[in-house]
C-alpha positions in Angstrom: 5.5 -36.5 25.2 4.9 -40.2 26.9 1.9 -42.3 25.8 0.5 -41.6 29.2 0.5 -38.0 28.5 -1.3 -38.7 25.6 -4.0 -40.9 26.9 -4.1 -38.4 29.2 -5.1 -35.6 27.1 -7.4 -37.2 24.7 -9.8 -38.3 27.6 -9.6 -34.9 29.1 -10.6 -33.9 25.5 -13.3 -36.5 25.3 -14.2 -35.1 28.7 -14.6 -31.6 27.8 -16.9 -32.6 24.7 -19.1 -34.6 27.4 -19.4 -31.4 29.1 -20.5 -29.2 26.3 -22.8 -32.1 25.0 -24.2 -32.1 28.3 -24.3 -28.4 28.4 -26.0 -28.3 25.5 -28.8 -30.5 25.4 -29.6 -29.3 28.6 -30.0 -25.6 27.3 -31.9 -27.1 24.4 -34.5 -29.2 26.6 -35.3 -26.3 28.5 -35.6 -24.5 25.4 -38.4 -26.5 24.0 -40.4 -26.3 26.9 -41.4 -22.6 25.7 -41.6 -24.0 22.8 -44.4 -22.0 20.1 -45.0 -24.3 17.5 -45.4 -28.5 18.6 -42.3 -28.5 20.3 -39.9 -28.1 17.6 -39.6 -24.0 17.0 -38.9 -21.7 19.9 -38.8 -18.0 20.1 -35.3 -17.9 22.1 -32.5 -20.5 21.5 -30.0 -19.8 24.3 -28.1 -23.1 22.5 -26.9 -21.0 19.9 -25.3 -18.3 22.6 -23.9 -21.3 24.2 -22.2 -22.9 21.3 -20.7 -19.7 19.9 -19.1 -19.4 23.6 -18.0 -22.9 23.4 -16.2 -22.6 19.9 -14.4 -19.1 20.6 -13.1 -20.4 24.0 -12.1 -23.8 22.8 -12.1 -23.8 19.0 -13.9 -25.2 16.2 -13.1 -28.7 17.2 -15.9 -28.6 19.5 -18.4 -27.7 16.5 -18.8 -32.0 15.7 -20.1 -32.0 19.5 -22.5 -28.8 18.9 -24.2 -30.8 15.5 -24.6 -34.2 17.4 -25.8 -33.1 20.1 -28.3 -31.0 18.2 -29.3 -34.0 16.5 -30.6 -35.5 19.5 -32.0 -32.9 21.1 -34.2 -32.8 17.4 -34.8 -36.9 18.0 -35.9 -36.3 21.6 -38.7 -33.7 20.5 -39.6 -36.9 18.7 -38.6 -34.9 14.7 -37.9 -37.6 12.2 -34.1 -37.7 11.4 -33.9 -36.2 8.1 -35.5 -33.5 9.9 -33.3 -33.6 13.0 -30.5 -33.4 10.9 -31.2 -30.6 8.9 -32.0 -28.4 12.2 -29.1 -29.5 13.7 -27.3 -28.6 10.3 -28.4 -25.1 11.1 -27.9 -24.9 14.6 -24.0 -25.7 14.0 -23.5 -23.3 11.1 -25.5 -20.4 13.0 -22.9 -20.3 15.8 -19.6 -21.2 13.5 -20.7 -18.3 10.6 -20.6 -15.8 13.4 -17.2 -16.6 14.4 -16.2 -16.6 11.1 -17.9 -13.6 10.3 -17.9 -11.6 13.4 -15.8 -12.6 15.6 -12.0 -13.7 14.3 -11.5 -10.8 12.3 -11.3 -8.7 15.5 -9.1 -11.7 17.1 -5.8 -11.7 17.1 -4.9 -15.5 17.9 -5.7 -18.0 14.9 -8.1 -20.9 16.7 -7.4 -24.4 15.1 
């Protein structure tokens, strides 16, 4: 495997994160638009549907991608960072105890 192969496959890796941190805010803004309570607590979070998809396709790697990005869609509610960080604390465990729990015991393939 040449250098060039490399550089090739960490952008397409920092290219897929994009995606999915894209993805994801973009789920999340619509989100708080119904949100109930001042913006910050909705009733559905189709995030955490997307993000359990995201790490059983393409692994747990992507789960660093899931918490920033819920981070910022905290910050752009305008939620102080403590707060933004515990939330999106939450948002990344939600989806990565369910594939630990739920999901990889009836898989067959390991993820890394």
């Amino acid at each position: 495997m040449g250098i060039k192969s490399e550089r090739h496959q960490i952008s397409s890796e920092i290219f897929k994160q994009l995606v999915v941190a894209s993805l994801y805010f973009s789920v999340a803004a619509v989100a708080l638009k119904f949100a109930s309570i001042e913006g910050n607590a909705s009733l559905l979070w189709p995030s955490s549907g997307l993000a359990l998809a995201v790490l059983v396709r393409f692994g747990v790697k992507y789960a660093a991608g899931i918490v920033i990005d819920a981070f910022i869609a905290g910050i752009y509610v305008g939620n102080p960072h403590l707060t933004s960080s515990i939330i999106a604390l939450g948002n990344t465990l939600e989806p990565l105890l369910t594939l630990y729990i739920k999901v990889l015991p009836f898989s067959r393939t390991v993820m890394v």
